[in-house]
N, C-alpha and C positions, 0 to 999 in steps of 0.2 A: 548429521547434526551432533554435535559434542552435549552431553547431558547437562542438561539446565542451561546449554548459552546457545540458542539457535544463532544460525547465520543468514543472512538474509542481503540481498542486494536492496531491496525497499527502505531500510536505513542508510542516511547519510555516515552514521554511527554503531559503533557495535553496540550489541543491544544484551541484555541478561533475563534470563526469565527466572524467576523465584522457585520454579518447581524441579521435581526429580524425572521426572517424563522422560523415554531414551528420547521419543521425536516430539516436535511439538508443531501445530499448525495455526498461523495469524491466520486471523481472518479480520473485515473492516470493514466499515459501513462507505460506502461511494462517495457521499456528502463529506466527510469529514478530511476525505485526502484533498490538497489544494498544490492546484495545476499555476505553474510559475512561466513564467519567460526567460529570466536571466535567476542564475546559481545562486544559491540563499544556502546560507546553513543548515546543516543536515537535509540537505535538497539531495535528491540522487536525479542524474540524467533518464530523459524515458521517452522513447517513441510512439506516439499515437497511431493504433494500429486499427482501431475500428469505432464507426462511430455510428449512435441511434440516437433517434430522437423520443425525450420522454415527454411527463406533461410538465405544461407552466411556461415553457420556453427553456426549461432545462435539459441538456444535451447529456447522455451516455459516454464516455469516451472510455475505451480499453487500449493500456500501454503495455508496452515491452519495458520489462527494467531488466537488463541484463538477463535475460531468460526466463523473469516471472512475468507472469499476467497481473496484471490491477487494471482495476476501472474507477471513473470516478465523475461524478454529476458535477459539471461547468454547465457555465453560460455561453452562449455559439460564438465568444468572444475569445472566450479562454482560448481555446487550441482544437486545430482538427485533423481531421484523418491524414498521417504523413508527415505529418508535425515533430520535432524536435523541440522537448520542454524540461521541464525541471518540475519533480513532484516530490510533497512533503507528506509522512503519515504520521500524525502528533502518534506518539509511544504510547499515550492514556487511551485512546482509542481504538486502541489494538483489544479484539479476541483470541486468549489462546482455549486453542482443544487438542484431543490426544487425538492418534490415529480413531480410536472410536467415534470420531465426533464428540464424546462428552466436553462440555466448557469446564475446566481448570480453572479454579480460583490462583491464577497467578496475576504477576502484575510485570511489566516491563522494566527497565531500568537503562 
């Protein structure tokens, strides 16, 4: 990673991070990533690679984006194991932390 501008396939977009960190790690809540059908703006392509069932009737699904992992809580409508989709992670929702684990007061951009 280039300091202060990670790189990421999970963005449709390049992204900036506010801070001085050499590395920096996203992390994100499941719920908030949204599993699409057809290409949307800053949507990145993603393979549905694994899928569990939680409760409510809301399903697990773990994607390939170009070599990252993400998961992300759908309805058993949204998409399943083997699936080719199109996944969005709002930028405000994004945690950053250092190789420590510690959370970074930074913000995306």
């Amino acid at each position: 990673m280039n300091k202060g501008k990670p790189r990421t396939p999970l963005f449709g977009a390049p992204i900036q991070a506010d801070t001085a960190e050499q590395e920096v790690w996203a992390g994100m809540c499941p719920r908030r990533v949204q599993v699409l059908r057809q290409p949307q703006k800053d949507a990145v392509k993603a393979q549905a690679t694994h899928h569990a069932i939680v409760i409510d009737g809301q399903h697990l699904l773990t994607f390939d984006c170009n070599g990252q992992q993400l998961k992300a809580k759908t309805l058993p409508s949204d998409a399943s194991a083997g699936q080719e989709v199109w996944v969005q992670v709002p930028p405000e929702s994004v945690t950053l932390s250092n190789n420590d684990g510690q959370r970074l007061e930074a913000s995306l951009a």
